[in-house]
N, C-alpha and C positions, 0 to 999 in steps of 0.2 A: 260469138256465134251468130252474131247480126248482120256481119258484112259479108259480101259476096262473096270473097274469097274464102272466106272461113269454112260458107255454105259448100263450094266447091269441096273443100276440103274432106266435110263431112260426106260428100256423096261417094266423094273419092276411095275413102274407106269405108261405107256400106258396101260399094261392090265387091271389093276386096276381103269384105269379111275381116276388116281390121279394127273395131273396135266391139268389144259385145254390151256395153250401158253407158245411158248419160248419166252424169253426178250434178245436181245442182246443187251449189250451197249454197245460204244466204235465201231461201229458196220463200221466203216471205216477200220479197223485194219484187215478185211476180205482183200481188195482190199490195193494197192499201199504200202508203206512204212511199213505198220503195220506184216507183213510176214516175215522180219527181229528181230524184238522183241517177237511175240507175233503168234508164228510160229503156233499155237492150232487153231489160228479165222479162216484156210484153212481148218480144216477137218468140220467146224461149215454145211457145204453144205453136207455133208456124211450124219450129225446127220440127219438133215432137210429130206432128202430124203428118211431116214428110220420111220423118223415119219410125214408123209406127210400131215396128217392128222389133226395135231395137227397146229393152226393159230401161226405167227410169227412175233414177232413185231423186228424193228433191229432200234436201236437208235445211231444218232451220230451227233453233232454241228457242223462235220467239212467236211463235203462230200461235193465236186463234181459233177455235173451232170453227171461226166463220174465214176466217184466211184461210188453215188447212182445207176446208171447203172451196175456197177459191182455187187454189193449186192446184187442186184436183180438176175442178172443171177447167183451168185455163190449159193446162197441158195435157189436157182429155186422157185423164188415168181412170180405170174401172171405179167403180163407186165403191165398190170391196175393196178398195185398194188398201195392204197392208201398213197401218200408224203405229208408229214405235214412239213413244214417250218417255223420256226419264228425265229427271231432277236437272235445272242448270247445275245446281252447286254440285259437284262431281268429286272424287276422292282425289281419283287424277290431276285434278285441277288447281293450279295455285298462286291466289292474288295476294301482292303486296303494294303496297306506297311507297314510292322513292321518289324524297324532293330532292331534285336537279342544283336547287341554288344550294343547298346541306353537303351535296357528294365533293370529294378533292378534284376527283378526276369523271366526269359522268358517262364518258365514252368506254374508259376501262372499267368501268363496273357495269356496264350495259352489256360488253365483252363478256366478264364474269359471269354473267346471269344468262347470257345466252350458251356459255361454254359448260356450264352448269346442267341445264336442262339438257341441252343435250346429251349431253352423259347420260343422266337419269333418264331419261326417253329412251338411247338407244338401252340402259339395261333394262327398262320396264318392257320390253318386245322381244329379250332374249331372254327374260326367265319364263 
């Protein structure tokens, strides 16, 4: 969203009435450590302000009440602005260990594990 052409883009569809919210994710990367890697999440308050218009959602699992503070002030969202908080560790959600040098095959079982979830994904959205 930092380069001109992108900017173009977005104006291109606010006339048009072709998109109606921004999604940020990652959305801690605006404030503290994230400014170092990921130098673009500081102009994200430039974009916001030229389309002010348009509702903002900024998403991140690892903020702060002084970073959510931040986010708030950097992309000038109401001080009321609605925070939703829940648990990282999620029901949905599910971490394992898999040593690479243990597997036979580690590309076919990385297969598996994605063909896998996905399954389970697309049923957990149809029931």
């Amino acid at each position: 969203m930092a380069t001109r052409t992108f900017k173009g883009v977005l104006r291109a569809m606010a006339r048009n009435g072709n998109f109606s919210r921004f999604v940020i994710d990652e959305a801690h990367c605006i404030s503290e450590w994230g400014h170092d890697f990921r130098s673009a999440y500081l102009s994200l308050g430039d974009v916001r302000q030229e389309h002010a218009g348009i509702p903002i959602m900024a998403l991140t699992a690892t903020a702060t009440a002084r970073v959510q503070s931040e986010i708030i002030s950097i992309l000038g969202l109401r001080k009321n602005a609605a925070v939703f908080k829940s648990d990282f560790d999620r029901p949905n959600l599910c971490y394992s260990v898999r040593y690479k040098d243990l597997l036979d095959s580690p590309l076919e079982d990385l297969a598996v594990l994605i063909n896998e979830s996905t399954i389970s994904f697309a049923f957990s959205i149809m029931r």
